[in-house]
DOVEX-921135 format. One record per residue: residue in three letters; z, x negated, y negated of N, C-alpha, C, O in turn. Coordinates in pm, whole numbers, plus 50000, padded with zeros to 5 digits. Each point is the difference from the previous one (the first is absolute). Layout:
BEGIN
ALAZXYZXYZXYZXY;...
//
This chain:
BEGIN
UNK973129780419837499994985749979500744996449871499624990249935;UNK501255016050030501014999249891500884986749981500824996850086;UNK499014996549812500524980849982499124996450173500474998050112;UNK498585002349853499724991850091498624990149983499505000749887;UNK499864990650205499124992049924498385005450127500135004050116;UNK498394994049797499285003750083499144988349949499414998749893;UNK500704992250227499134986950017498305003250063499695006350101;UNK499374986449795498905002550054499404984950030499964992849901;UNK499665002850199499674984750009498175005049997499275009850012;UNK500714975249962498135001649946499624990550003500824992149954;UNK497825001150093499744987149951499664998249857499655008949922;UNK500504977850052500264995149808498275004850007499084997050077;UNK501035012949787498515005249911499154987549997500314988250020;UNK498405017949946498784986750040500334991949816500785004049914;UNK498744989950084499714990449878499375008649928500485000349886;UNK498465008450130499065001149904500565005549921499664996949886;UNK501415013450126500965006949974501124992349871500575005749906;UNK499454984350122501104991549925499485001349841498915003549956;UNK502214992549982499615005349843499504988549969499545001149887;UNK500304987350159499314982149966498715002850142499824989950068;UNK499425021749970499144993650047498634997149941499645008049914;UNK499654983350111499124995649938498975008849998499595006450097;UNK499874994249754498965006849954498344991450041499994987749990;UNK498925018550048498734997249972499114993849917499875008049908;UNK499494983350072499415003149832498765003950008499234996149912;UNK500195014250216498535006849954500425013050039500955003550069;UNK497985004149864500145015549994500155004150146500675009350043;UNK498304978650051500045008050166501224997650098500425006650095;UNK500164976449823501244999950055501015010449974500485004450104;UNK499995000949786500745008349929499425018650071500525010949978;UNK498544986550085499805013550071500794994950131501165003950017;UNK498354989150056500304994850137501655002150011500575008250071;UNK500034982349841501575000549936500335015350007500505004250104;UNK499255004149798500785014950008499425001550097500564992550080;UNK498545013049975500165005650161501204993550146500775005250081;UNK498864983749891500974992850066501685004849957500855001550088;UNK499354999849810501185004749933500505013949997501195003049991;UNK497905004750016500055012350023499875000850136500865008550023;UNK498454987550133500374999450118500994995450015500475003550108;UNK500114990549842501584992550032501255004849953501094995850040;UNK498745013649870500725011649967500275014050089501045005850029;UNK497824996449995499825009750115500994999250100501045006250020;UNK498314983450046500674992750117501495002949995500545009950051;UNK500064980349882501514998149909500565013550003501005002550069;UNK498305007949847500865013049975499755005050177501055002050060;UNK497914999550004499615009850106501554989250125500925005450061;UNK498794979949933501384998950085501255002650007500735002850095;UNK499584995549726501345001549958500555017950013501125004650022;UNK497815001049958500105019150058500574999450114501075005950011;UNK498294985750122499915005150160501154989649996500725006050081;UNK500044982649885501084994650028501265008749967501045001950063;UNK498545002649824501285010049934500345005550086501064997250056;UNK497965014749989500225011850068500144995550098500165010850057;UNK499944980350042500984998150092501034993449973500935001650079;UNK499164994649874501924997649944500595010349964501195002350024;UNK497885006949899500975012749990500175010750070500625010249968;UNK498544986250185500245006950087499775015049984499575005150104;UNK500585002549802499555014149993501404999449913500345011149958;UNK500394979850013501065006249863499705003949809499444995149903;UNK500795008350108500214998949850500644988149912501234999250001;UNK497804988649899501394992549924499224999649858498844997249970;UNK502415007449947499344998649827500684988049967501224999449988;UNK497994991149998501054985949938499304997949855498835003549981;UNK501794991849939500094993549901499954988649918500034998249878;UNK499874994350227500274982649959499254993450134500185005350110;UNK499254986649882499814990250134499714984849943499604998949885;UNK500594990550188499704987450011498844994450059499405008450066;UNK500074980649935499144992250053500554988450046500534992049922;UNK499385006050211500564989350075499074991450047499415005150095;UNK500124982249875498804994950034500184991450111500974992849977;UNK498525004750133500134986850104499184990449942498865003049966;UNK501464988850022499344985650060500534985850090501074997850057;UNK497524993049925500474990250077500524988849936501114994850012;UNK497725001649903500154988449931499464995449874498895005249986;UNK501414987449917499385001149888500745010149927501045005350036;UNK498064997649815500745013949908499675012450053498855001750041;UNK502195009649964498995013950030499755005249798500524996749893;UNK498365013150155500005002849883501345004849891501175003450018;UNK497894994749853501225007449887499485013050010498995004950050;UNK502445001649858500265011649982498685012850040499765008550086;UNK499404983449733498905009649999499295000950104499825011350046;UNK499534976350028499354998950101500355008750127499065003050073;UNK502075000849954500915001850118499545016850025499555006650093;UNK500924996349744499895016649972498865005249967499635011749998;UNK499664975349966498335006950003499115004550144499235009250026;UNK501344979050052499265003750138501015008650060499635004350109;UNK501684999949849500355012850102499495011349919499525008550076;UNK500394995149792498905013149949499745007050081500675010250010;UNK498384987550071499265011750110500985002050121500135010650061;UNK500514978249964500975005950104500955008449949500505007450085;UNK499984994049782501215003949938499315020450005500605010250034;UNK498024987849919499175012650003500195008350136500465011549999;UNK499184982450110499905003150089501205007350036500025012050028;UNK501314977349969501265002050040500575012749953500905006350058;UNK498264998249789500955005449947499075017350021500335010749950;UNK498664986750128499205012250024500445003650131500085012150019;UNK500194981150067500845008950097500825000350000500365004250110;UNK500754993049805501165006750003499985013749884500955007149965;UNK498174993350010499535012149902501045000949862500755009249966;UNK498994976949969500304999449888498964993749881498944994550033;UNK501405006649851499394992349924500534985349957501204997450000;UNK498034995249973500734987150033500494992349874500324988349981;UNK499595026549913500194995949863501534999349996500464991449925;UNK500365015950140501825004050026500394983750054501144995849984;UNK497734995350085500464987850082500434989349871499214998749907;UNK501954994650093500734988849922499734986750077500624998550106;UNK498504991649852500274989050098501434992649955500314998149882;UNK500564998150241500984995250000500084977450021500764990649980;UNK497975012150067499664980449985498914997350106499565008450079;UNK500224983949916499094989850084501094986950064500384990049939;UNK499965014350205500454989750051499174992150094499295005050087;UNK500834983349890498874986150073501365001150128501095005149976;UNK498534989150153500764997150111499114991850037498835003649994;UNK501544982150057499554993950107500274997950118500984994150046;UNK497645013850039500575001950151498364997750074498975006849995;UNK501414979350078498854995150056499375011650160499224996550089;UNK501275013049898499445013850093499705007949902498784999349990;UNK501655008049928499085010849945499444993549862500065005749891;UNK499444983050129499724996749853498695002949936499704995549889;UNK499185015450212499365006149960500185016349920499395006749916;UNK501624994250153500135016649929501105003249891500714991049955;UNK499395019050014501295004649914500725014249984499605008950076;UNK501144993449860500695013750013499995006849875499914993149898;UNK500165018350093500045009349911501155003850048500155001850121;UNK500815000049792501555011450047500285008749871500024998949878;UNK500195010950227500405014849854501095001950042500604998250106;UNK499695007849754501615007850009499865011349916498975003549943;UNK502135001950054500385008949866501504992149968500794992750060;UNK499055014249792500924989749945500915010449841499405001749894;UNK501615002050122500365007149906500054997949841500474989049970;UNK499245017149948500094996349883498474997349954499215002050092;UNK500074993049756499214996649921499484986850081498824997350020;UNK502014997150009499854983850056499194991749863498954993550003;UNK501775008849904499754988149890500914992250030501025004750049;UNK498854980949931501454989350014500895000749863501235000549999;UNK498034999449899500544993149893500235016549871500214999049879;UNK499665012650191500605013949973500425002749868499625007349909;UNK501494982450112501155000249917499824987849879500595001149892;UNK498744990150130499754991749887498725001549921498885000150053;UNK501425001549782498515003149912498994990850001500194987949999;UNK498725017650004498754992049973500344993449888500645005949913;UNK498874976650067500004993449852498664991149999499634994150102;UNK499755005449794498944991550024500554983349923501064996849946;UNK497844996350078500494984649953500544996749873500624989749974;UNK499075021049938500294994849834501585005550046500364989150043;UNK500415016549972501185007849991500764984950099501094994849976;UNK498205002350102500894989550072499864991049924501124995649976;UNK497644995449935500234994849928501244992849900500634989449999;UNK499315024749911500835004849920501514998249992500784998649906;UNK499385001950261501544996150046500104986150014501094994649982;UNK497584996450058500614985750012500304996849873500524989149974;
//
């Protein structure tokens, strides 16, 4: 599967999952909450495993980089953080059957699509991708006083 892309479709992660979901304010809610959060993790990694592995059919793919492609219908889809918080467990999953660690994975973006048919689900796509994959490689870190300095 060399330059090539391995699409995993999924339905969009539950809320509880989201990095803005709402907290409890009693000790029994805040139990109720992590269990719920921790079943919904489960879930997430145990689908995103059994989707993989049939896409990968019995191949082998080490990728490097993947995206998040989100559907929706209408209204905002989530931001960034939100997007990549509820794929987490799918990203786990994904990256346990293809028998890697998912620390080598670079996210490459969060793309929103609006498409009034799949505007429940979304995609994960991997690649491999040559090189470090830093963008900016070649240009030095400066912090604000140094830019300052120049106006």
């Amino acid at each position: 599967m060399n330059n090539e892309y391995l699409t995993v479709v999924l339905p969009h992660g539950p809320k509880v999952l989201s990095a803005n979901a709402s907290v409890p304010k009693t000790a029994k809610g805040l139990q109720v909450a992590a269990r719920k959060k921790q079943k919904a993790k489960r879930t997430a990694r145990t689908l995103a495993w059994v989707l993989t592995l049939q896409c990968l059919g019995g191949r082998k793919f080490r990728p490097n980089r993947y995206l998040i492609r989100w559907f929706y219908k209408y209204g905002e889809p989530p931001d960034d953080d939100n997007a990549v918080a509820r794929c987490k467990a799918y990203l786990d999953g994904a990256a346990s059957a293809m028998g890697i660690n998912d620390v080598v994975l670079r996210l490459r973006g969060v793309e929103r699509v609006k498409d009034m048919k799949r505007w429940k689900e979304l995609e994960l796509v991997f690649w491999y991708e040559e090189g470090d994959g830093t963008v900016f490689h070649e240009k030095p870190a400066r912090n604000c006083e140094e830019k300052e300095k120049e106006i």
